[in-house]
SEDOZA-835785 format. One line per field, with one value per residue (C-alpha): residue number from 1; residue in three letters; y, x, z. Coordinates in steps of 0.5 Angstrom, whole numbers, plus 2048, in hexadecimal, padded with zeros to 3 digits. Example, Ala and Ser with C-alpha at 12.3 -4.5 7.8 and 13.67 -1.06 7.14 Angstrom:
<recs>
num <- [1_2]
residu <- [ALA_SER]
c2 <- [7F7_7FE]
c1 <- [819_81B]
c3 <- [810_80E]
</recs>
This chain:
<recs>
num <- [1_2_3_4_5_6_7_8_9_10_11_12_13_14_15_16_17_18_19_20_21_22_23_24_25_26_27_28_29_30_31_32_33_34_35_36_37_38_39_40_41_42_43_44_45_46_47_48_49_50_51_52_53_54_55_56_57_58_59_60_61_62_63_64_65_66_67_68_69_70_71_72_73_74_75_76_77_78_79_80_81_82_83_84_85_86_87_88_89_90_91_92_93_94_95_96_97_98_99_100_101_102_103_104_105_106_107_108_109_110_111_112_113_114_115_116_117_118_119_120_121_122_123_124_125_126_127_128_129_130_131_132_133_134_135_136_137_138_139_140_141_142_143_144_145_146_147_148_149_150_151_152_153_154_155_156_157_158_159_160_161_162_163_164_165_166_167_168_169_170_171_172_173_174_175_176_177_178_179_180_181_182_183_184_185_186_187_188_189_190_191_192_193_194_195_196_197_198_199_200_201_202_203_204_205_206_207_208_209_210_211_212_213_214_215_216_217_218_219_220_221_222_223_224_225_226_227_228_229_230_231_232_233_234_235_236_237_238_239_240_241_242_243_244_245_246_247_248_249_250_251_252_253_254_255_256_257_258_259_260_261_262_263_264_265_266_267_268_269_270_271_272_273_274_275_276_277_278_279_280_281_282_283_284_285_286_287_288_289_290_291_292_293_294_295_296_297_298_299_300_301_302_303_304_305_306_307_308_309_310_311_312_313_314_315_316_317_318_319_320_321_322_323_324_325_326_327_328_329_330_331_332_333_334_335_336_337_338_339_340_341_342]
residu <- [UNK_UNK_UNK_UNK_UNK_UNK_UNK_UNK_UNK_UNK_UNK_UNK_UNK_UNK_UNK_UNK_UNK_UNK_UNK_UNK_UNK_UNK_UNK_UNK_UNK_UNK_UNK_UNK_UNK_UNK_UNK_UNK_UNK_UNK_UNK_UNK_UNK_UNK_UNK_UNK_UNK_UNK_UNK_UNK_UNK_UNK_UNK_UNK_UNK_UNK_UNK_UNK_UNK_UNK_UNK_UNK_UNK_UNK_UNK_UNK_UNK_UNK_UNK_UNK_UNK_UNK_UNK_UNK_UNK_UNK_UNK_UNK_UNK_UNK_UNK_UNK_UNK_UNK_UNK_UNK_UNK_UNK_UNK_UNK_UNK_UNK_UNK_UNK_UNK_UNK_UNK_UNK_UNK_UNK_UNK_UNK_UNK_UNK_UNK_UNK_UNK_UNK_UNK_UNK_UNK_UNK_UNK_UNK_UNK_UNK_UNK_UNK_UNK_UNK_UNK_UNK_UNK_UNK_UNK_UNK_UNK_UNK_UNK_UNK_UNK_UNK_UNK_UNK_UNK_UNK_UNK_UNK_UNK_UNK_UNK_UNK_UNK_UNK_UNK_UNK_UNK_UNK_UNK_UNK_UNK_UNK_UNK_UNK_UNK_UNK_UNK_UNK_UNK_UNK_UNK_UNK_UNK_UNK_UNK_UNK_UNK_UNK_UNK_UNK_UNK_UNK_UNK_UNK_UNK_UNK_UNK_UNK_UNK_UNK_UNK_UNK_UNK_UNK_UNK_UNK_UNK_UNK_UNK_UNK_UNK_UNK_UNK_UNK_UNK_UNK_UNK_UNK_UNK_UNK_UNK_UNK_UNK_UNK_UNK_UNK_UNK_UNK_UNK_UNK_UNK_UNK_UNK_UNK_UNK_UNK_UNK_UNK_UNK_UNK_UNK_UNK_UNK_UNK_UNK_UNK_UNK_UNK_UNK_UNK_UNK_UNK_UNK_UNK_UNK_UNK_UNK_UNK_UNK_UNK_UNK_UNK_UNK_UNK_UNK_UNK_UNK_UNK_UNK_UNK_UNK_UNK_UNK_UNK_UNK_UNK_UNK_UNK_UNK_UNK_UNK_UNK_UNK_UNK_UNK_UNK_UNK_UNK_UNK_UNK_UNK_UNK_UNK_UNK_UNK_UNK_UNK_UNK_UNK_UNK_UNK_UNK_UNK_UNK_UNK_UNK_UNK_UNK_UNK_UNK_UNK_UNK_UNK_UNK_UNK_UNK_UNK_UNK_UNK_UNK_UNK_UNK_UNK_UNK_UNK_UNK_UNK_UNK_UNK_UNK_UNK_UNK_UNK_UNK_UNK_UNK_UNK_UNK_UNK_UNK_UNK_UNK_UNK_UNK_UNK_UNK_UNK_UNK_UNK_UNK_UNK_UNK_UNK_UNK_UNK_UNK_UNK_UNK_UNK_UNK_UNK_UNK_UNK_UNK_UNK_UNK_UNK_UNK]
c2 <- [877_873_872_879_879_874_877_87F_882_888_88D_88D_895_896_89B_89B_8A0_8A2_8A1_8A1_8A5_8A8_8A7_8AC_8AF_8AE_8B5_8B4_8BA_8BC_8C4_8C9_8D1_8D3_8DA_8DA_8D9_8D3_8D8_8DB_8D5_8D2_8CB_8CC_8C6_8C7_8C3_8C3_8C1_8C7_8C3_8C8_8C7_8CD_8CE_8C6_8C4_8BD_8B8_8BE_8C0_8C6_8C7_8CD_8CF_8D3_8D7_8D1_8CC_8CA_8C7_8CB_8C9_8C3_8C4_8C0_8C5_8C6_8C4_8C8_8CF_8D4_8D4_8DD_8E0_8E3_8E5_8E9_8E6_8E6_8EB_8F0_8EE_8EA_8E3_8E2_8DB_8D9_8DA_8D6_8D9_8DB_8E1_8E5_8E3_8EB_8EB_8E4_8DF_8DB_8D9_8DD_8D9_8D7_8D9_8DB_8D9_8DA_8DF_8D9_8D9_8DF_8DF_8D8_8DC_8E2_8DC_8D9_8E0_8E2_8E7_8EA_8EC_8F2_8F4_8ED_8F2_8F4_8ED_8EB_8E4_8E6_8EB_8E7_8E2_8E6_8E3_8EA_8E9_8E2_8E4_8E8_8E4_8DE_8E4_8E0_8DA_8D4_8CF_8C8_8C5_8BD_8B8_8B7_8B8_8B4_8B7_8B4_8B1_8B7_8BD_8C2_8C6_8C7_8CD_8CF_8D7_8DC_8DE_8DA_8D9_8DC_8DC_8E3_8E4_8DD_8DE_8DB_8E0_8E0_8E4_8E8_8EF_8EC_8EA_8F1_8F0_8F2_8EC_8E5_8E1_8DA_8D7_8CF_8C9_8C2_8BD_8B8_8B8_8B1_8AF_8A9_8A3_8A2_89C_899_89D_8A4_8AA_8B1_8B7_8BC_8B8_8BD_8C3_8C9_8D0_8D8_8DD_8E4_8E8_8EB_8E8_8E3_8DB_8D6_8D0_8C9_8C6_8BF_8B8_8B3_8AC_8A7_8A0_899_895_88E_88A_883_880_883_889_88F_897_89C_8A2_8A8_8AB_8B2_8B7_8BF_8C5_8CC_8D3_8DA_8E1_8E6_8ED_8F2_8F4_8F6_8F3_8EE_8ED_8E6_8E2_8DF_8D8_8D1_8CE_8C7_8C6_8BE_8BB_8B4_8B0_8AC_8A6_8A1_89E_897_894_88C_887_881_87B_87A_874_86D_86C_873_872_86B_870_874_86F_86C_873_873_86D_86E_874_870_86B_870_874_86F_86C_873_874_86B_86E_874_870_869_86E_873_86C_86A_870_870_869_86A_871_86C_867_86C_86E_868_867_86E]
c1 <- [86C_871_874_874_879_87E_87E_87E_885_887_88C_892_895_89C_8A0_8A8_8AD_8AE_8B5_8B4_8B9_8BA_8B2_8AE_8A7_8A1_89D_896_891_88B_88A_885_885_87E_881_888_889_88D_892_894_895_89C_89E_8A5_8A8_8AE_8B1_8B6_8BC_8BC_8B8_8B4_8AE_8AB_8A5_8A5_8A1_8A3_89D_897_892_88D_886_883_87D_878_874_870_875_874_879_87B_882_887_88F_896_89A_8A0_89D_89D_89F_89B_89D_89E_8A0_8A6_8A8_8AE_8B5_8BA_8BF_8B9_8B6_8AF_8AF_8B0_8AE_8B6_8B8_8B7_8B4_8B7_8B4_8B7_8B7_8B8_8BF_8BD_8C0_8C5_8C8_8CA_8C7_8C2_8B9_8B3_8AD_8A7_8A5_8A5_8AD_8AF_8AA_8AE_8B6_8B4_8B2_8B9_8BC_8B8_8B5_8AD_8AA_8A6_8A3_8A2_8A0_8A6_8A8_8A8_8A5_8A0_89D_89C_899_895_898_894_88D_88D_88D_889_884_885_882_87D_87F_881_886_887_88D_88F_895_89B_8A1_8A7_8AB_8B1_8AF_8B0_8AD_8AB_8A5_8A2_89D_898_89A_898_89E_8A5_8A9_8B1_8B6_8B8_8BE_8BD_8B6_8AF_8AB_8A6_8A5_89E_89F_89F_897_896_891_891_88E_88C_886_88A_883_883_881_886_882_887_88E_893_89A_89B_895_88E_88E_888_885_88A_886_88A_887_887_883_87D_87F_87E_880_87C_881_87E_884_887_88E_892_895_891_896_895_89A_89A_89C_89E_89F_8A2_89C_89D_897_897_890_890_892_899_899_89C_89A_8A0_89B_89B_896_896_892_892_891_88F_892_88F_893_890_893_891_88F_895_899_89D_8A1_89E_89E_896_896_894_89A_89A_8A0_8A2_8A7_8A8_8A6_8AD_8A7_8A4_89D_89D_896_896_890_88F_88A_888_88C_888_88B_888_882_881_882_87C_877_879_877_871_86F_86F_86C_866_866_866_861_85D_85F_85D_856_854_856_852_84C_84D_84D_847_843_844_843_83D_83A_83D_838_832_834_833_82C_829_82B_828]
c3 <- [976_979_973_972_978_975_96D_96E_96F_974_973_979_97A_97B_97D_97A_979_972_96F_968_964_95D_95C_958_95A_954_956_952_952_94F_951_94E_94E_94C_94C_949_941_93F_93B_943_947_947_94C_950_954_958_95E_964_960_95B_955_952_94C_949_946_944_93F_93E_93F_941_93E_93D_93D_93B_93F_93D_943_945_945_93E_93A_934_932_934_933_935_937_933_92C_925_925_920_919_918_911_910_917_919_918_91D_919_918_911_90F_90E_906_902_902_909_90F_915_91B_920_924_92C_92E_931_936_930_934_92E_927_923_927_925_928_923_926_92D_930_92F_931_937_93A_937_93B_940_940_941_947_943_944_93D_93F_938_933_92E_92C_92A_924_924_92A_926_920_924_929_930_934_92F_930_938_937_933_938_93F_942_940_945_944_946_947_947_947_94C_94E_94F_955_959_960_964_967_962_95F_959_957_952_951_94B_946_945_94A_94B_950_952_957_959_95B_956_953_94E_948_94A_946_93F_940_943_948_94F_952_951_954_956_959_958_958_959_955_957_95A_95C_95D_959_958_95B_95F_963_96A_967_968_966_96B_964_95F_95E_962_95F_961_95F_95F_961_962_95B_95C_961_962_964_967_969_96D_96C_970_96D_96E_96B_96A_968_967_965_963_966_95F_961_95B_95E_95D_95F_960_965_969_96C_971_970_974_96F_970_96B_96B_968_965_962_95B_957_95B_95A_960_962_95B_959_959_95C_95F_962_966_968_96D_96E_974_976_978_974_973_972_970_96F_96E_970_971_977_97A_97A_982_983_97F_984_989_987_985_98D_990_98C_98C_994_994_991_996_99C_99A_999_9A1_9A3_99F_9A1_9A9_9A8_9A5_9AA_9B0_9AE_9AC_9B3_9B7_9B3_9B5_9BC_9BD_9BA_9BE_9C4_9C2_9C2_9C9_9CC]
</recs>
């Protein structure tokens, strides 16, 4: 036991301001949407310095869900595109054996020569152009490859979404929004007409959600919340504190990590109306204060000081309890004594 008290390290907190520069933030996450079909959900970051990331789909990955919550497919996003016979060219003919294919972008080419082979295409053109695609049946490549069946074939299927982001370190959100997003007149919108729908259940459930690497004591106040919604549409917000963590192990290996603490918002709108978009936005600031946590053997000298202190706690209770047995003794003799002579 005594031994213990000199081989166990502790762990010092401490408290520094931050002036790091020029960091980037690893933003890791695992989300699912048991209401919200994998075709649907898209990812956007963005940030105080004007960077945007929109519909990123590098380093995610999605699960499509049945309504039990099991697994029916996993895919990378941005991987392979279907193969379709004979598609529209751009000049308005079919595709014959001795041509090369190059689909039309439908007005929103940025370039002459420029191609949308696939829906997916010619949804991220109209994308760059700030253009919503009200009616995906009146391109070619979307019909041929059933974009509105397939979001009608995935109703009722969840979705979860897992990977990370890499972001500038600085204020900023990232959201989990049905359809692609634009900007429009310099505001961030999102292309809700082409799955012609009037609503979207953005119920949720966070299975994990860190900035940056674990490291021992940590505890992330998201992991595991889930939220029901029962409005037909509306925002949910979280608004996020993070802090800056240093964590070094008594072997002297270092952990650059964060930590974070969270207040939550939900506004709702009506059916049909879109004036709030739908979504799960995390909205993060940086604290300008740094934790520190170092662990340290305990020193010998305090060590010494330690098995002083018990050691004389020992020998004063033991001084206590032998007062107490010798005087008890005693006043027992001393009244035995008495009545013997009565």
């Amino acid at each position: 036991m005594i031994a213990g008290l000199y081989l166990h390290a502790v762990t010092e907190s401490q408290l520094v301001v931050d002036t790091s520069r020029g960091e980037t933030l690893r933003i890791n996450f695992d989300v699912t949407f048991p209401a919200l079909p994998c075709s649907i959900v898209s990812l956007d970051a963005m940030d105080i310095s004007g960077e945007q990331h929109l519909d990123v789909r590098h380093d995610i990955i999605k699960k499509r869900l049945d309504s039990h919550g099991n697994v029916i497919e996993t895919r990378q996003e941005g991987i392979g595109a279907p193969k379709i016979e004979k598609p529209l060219q751009r000049h308005g003919g079919r595709l014959e054996h001795n041509e090369t294919y190059c689909g039309s972008c439908y007005g929103a080419e940025a370039a002459d020569d420029d191609c949308c082979n696939n829906c997916e295409d010619v949804r991220e053109a109209y994308r760059k152009k700030g253009w919503a695609l009200s009616n995906p049946d009146l391109i070619d490549q979307c019909k041929r490859e059933g974009f509105l069946q397939k979001v009608k074939d995935e109703e009722g299927e969840g979705c979860n979404v897992y990977g990370f982001l890499e972001v500038n370190k600085v204020a900023g959100n990232f959201h989990f929004a049905p359809g692609k997003s634009f900007q429009q007149s310099g505001v961030h919108v999102h292309d809700l007409l082409s799955f012609q729908k009037d609503s979207f259940n953005i119920s949720h459930k966070i299975n994990r959600l860190t900035f940056g690497d674990y490291f021992p004591g940590v505890i992330n106040p998201l992991d595991g919340v889930h939220w029901t919604h029962n409005t037909p549409n509306g925002m949910y917000q979280y608004f996020l504190k993070v802090v800056p963590t240093v964590y070094t192990d008594v072997s002297g290996h270092t952990i650059n990590s964060n930590q974070f603490s969270v207040t939550e918002h939900f506004k709702s709108a009506s059916a049909g109306h879109f004036s709030t978009l739908p979504g799960v936005f995390f909205f993060y600031d940086l604290s300008p204060i740094k934790v520190t946590f170092k662990e340290e053997h305990v020193s010998f000298l305090h060590f010494l000081t330690n098995v002083c202190a018990i050691v004389g706690g020992v020998f004063t209770v033991s001084g206590i309890l032998d007062s107490f047995v010798y005087h008890g003794q005693k006043a027992i003799k001393k009244k035995m004594e008495i009545g013997k002579f009565s």
